[in-house]
N, C-alpha and C positions, 0 to 999 in steps of 0.2 A: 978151207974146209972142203968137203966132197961134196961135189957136184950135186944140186937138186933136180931129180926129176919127178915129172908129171904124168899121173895117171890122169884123164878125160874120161865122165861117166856122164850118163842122164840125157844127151842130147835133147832140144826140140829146137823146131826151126819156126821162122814165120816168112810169108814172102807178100811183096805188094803189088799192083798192078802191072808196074811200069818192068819188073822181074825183079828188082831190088830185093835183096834176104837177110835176115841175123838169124844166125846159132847161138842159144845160149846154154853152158854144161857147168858141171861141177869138175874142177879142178884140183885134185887133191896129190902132194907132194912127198916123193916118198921118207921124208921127213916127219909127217904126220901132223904137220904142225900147226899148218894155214890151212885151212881149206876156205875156197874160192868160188864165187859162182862168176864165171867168164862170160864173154861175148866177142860176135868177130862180125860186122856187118860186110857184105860182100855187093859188087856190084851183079847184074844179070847175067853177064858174062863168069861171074864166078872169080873175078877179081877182088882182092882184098881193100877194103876201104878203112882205111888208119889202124891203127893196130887193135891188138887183144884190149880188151878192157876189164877190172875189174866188180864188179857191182858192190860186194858184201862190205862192211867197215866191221865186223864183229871181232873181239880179242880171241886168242888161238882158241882157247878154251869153249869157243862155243862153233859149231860146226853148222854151215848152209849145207841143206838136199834139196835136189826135185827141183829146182827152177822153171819156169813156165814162159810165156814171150806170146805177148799179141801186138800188133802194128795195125795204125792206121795208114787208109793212101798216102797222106802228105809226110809219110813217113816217123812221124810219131810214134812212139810202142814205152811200151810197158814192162819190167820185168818181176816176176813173185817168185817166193821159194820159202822152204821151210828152213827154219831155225832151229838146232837143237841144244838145251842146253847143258849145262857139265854134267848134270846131275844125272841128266837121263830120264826125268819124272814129267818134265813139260817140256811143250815145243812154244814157238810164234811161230805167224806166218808173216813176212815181209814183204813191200814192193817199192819198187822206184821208179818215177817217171823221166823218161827221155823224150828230147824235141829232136826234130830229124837231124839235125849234126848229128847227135849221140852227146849231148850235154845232158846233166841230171839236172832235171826240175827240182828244186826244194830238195827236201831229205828223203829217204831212208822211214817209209811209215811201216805201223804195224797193223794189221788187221785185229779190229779190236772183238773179243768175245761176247756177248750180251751176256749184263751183271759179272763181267771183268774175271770168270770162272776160268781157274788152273785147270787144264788139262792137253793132251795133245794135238792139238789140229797140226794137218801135214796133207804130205803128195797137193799142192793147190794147184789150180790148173786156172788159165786167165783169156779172156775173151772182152775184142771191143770194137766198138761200130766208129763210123769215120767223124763224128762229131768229139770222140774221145770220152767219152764213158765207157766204161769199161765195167766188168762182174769178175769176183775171183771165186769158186768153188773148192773146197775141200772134205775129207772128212776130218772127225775128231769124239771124243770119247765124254763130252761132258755130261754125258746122260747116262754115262756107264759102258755101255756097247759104242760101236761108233756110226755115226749116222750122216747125213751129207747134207752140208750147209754153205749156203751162199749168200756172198756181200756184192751189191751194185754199189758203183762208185761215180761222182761226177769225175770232167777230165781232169780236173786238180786236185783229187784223191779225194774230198769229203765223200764220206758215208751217205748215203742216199736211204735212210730207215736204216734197223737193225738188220741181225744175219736171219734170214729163213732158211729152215729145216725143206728140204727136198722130199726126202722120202718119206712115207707114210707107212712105212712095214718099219717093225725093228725086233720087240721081243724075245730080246737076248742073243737076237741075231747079227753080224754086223753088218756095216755097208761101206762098203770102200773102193778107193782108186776112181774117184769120179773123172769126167770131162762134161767140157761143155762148149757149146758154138752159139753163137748170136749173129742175126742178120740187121741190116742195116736201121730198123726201127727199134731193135733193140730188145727184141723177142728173145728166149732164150728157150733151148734145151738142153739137158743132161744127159749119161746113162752114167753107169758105175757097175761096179759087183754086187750082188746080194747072195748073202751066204746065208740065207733062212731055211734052205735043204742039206746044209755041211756044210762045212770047212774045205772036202774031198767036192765038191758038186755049185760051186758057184754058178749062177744066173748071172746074165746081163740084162741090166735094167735100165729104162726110158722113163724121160718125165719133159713133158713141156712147161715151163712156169706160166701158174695160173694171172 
């Protein structure tokens, strides 16, 4: 058959003290058929440390975006990304934990919705402190508009409470494209878009979690 190749979209990176980095992207074939959320861990020098890896197990039918990547010092990290499914009507959000080889911890979890509600959360973006706890933020639409929500997680993925709502403005207006950073106590803040002046006219917005 002819030859597959690869488009690479979505880049983020993460880096740990000692200079040590992973990339991790979406990988999509000009086939159409798999799409991939990849990783490449590199030493400080920028040498390659064992091969490409791939994260996702989904059947073709259903497509990863957006993948995200946080690292602890001892080399630990985390990867999340969006799930879309055939239909086009809902998303998951997905993560998997790695110990510093690059072995996956357990499986393949999903970020659970409070009261288990259909809708599309996506773009997740993941952050986490050196004891391995970890937050993944996104938005998603289950209120109608979309709004910015985040799950803290212990370092073996259980949930820590349910998701909290970030923002406090919405009324018909959305809020999208979050990040977030966390310092070593485990503090966290956001910003995102707010589109409360247009669609044409987005704001950048700040929140410290209370």
């Amino acid at each position: 058959g002819d030859d597959i190749v690869f488009e690479n979209f979505y880049p983020q990176a993460v880096m740990r003290e000692d200079g040590n980095f992973i990339i991790t992207w979406l990988s999509i074939p000009n086939d159409l058929k798999k799409y991939e959320i990849c990783f490449q861990r590199f030493d400080g020098n920028g040498n390659r440390i064992g091969d490409i890896q791939v994260v996702n197990d989904e059947p073709n039918d259903v497509q990863p975006f957006y993948s995200s990547i946080c690292m602890t010092d001892n080399g630990d990290f985390i990867i999340s990304w969006t799930e879309e499914q055939e239909d086009y009507r809902f998303n998951d959000i997905k993560f998997q934990i790695y110990d510093s080889s690059a072995a996956a911890v357990g499986n393949i979890q999903k970020v659970l919705i409070n009261g288990d509600i259909e809708c599309r959360p996506s773009y997740p973006q993941i952050a986490c402190n050196n004891d391995g706890r970890f937050t993944i933020v996104w938005h998603d639409n289950r209120n109608g508009d979309y709004d910015i929500f985040y799950q803290i997680y212990d370092k073996t993925g259980i949930p820590i409470g349910e998701n909290q709502k970030v923002n406090d403005y919405s009324n018909n207006h959305n809020q999208l494209y979050p990040s977030l950073t966390m310092d070593s106590a485990g503090n966290l803040f956001f910003a995102w878009n707010d589109y409360r002046f247009g669609e044409e006219n987005p704001d950048v917005i700040g929140q410290k979690a209370a």
